[in-house]
N, C-alpha and C positions, 0 to 999 in steps of 0.2 A: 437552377441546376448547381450543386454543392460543387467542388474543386476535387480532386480527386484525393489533396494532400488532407484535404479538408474531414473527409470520408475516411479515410486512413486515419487519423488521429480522434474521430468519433469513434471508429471501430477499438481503438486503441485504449479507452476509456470506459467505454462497453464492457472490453473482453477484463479488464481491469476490476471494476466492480464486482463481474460474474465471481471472475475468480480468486480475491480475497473472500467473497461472503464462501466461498467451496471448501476454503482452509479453513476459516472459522469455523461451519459446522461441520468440518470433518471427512466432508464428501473427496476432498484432494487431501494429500498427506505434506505435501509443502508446497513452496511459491516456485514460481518458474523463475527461471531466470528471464532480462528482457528480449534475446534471442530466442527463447523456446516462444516466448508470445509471440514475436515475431515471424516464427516458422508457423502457428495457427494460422496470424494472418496471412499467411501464403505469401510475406513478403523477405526483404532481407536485414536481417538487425542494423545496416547502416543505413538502409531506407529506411526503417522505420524511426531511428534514431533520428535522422536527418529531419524528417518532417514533420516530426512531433515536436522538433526546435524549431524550426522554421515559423510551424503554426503557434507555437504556443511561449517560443523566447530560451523554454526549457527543457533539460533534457527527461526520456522519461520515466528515470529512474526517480525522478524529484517525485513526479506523480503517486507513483506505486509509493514510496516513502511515506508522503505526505496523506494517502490513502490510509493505510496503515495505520498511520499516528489518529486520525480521524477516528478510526473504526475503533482504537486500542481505549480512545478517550471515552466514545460513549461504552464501553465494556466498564470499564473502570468510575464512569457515572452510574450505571443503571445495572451493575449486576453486584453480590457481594464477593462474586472471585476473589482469593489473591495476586495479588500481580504477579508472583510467579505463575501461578493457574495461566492466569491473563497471558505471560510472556511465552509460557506453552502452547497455548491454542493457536497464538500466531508465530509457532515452528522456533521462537527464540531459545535459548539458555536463558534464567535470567537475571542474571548480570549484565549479558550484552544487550537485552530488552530497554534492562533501566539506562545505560551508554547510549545506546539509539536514540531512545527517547529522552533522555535531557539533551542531547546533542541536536533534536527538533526541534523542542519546547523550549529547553534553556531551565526546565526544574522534571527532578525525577517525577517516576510516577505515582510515584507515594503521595507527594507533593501536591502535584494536581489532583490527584483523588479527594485531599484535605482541606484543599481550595474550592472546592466544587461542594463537595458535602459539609454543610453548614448543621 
């Protein structure tokens, strides 16, 4: 039998996945904030917050970021987008796409696109 905070922070990384791949293809028109997730899961953004540090060390906006950076990378591997293109579909401007993202990675995404593609 899982932990209940246990289940909350599965559910939390579930609803997470769901709903970047929904902004990607377009299906949602941007990202929730982590209270709206948290109001899905019928819970309260300082439980949710709370338990997802609890179980995981960190909080969950790291997640959702670091999500993000994951899914922005294989775009930027495996599609010919430009990174603006790229920094539109995941709702950014981009300027503040390429800030996010060396502020994750530590090199724009130019960079890693350059790095990756040989």
């Amino acid at each position: 039998m899982i932990k209940r905070s246990e289940e909350i922070t599965q559910q939390y990384f579930a609803f997470l996945e769901k709903h970047i791949k929904e902004v990607i293809s377009g299906i949602v028109a941007e990202f929730m904030e982590v209270n709206e997730i948290a109001g899905q899961l019928a819970i309260s953004h300082k439980h949710l917050t709370d338990t997802v540090k609890k179980e995981t060390g960190k909080h969950p906006c790291f997640f959702y970021d670091e999500k993000i950076i994951q899914e922005s990378q294989l775009m930027l591997i495996t599609s010919d987008k430009s990174v603006a293109e790229i920094a539109r579909i995941f709702t950014y401007d981009p300027s503040n796409f390429s800030k996010f993202f060396k502020k994750m990675t530590g090199i724009t995404p130019g960079e890693f696109r350059r790095s990756k593609i040989k």
